[in-house]
Every structure is written in C-alpha cells, then in structure tokens.
Backbone as numpy.savetxt, mean C-alpha at the origin, in Angstrom:
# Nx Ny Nz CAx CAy CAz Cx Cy Cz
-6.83 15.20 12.64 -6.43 13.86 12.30 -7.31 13.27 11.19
-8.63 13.77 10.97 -9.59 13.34 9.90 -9.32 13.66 8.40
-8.48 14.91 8.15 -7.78 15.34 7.20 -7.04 14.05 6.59
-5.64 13.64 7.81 -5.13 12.70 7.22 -5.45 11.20 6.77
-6.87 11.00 7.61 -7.62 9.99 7.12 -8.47 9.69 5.73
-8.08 11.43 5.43 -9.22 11.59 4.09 -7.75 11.32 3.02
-6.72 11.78 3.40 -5.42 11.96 2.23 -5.15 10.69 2.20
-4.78 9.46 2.93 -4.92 8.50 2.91 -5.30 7.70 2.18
-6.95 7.79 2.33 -7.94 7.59 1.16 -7.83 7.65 -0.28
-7.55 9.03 0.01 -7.50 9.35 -1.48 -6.31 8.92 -2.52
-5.11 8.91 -1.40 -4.06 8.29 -2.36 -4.13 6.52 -2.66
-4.96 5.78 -1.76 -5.37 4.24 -2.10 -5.69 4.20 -2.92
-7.01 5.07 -2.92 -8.24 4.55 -4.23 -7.97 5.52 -5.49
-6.64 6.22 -5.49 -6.42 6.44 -6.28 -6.28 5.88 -7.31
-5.25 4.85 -7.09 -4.66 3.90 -7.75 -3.46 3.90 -8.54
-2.74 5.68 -8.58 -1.66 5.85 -9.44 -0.85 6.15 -8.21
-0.12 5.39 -7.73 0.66 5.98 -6.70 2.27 6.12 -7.12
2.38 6.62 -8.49 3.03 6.76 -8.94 3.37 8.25 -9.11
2.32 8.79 -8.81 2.57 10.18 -8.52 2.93 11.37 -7.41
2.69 9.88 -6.02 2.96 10.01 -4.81 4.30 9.16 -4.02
4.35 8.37 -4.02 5.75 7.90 -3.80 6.68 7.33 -5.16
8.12 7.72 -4.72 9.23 7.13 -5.56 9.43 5.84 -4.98
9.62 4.55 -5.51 10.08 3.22 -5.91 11.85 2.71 -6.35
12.22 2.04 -5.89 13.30 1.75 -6.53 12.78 0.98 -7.85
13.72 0.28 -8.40 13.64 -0.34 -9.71 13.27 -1.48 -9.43
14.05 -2.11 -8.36 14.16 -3.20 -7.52 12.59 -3.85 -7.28
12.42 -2.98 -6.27 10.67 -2.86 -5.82 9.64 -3.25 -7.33
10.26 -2.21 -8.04 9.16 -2.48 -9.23 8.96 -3.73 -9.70
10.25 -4.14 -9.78 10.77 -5.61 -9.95 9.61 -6.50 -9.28
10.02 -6.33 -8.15 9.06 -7.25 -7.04 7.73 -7.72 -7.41
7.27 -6.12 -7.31 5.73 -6.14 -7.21 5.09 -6.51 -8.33
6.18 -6.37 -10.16 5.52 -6.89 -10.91 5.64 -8.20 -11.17
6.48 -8.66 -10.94 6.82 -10.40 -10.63 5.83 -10.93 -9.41
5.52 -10.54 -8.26 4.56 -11.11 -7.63 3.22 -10.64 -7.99
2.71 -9.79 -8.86 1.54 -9.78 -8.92 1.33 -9.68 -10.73
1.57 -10.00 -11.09 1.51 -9.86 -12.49 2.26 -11.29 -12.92
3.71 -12.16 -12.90 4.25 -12.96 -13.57 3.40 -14.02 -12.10
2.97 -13.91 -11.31 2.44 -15.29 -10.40 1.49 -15.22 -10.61
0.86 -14.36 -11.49 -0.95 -14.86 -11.82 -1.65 -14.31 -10.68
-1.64 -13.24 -10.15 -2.23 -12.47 -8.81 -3.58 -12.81 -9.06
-4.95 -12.78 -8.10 -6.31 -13.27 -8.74 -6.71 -12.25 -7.19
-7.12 -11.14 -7.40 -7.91 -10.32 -6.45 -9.12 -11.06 -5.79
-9.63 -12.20 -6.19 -10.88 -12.80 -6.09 -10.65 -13.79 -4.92
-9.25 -13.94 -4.58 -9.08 -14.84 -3.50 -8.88 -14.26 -2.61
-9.26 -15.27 -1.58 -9.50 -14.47 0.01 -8.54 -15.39 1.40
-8.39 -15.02 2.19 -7.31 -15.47 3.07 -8.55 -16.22 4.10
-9.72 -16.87 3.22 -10.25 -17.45 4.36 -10.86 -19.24 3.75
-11.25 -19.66 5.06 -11.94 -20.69 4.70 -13.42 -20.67 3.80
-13.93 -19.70 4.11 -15.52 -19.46 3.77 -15.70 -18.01 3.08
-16.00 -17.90 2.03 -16.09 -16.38 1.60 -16.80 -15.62 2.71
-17.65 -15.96 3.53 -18.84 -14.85 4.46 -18.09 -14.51 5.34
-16.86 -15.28 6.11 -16.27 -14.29 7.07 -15.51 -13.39 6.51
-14.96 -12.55 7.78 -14.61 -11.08 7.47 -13.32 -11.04 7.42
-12.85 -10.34 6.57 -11.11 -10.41 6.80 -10.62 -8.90 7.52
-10.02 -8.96 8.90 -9.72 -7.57 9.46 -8.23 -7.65 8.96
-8.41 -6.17 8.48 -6.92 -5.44 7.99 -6.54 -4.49 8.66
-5.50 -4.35 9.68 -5.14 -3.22 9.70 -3.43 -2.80 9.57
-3.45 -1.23 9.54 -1.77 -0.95 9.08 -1.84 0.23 10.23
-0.38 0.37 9.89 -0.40 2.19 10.78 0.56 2.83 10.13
0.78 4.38 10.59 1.03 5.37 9.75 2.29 5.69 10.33
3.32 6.36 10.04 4.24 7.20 11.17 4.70 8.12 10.06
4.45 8.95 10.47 4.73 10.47 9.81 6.11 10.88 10.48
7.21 11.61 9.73 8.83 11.36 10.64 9.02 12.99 9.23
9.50 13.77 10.28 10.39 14.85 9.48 11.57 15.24 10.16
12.58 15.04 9.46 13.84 15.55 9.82 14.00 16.71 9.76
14.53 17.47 10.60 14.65 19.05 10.78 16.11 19.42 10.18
16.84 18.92 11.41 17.87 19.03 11.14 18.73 17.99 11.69
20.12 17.70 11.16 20.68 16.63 11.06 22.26 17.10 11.13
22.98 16.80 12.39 24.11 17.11 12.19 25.38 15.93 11.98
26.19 15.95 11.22 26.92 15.22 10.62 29.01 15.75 11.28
C-alpha cells in the first residue's frame, strides 16, 4: 500500500498532470476560469488566523473492469 502512497505523491508534486489523466474540454474550461480568470491567490487560507492548521483529507478508489456484459 506504501507504493501507492509514493505514486500518489509523485503525480501531485508533479504538477503536469497532463500526462496522467485525460480532461474534458469542459473541465479545462472550469478550472481555468476558476483559477486563473477569478484571480486564484494560493496565499489564502480557509482560516481565521494563519497559525492554525488546515486538515485535508481525500480518498482513493481504485475500480477495474474485467469484464462487462452487454
């Protein structure tokens, strides 16, 4: 499971995840209109006080289709 914690990693701080997942057009749309045409500012924080901590978390689900009958 530490493997996938390291691939993980590596595709975040990559930063080109353009080489790892496909996007619709749509999406692209999105993400450059909310973070690029709204003035995105990395420097802001979801808190009252810069010293507290901000907890993040996500989760993963890994899903392969084998087979699929129609």
């Amino acid at each position: 499971m530490s493997i996938l914690y390291v691939l993980v990693a590596i595709i975040i701080l990559n930063g080109d995840s353009k080489r790892f997942v496909q996007t619709s057009e749509g999406e692209d749309r999105l993400v450059h209109y909310l973070f690029s045409e709204q003035g995105y500012n990395p420097l802001v924080r979801p808190t009252q006080h810069s010293n507290e901590t901000v907890v993040v978390s996500f989760g993963l689900l890994l899903v392969q289709l084998i087979h699929v009958n129609i």
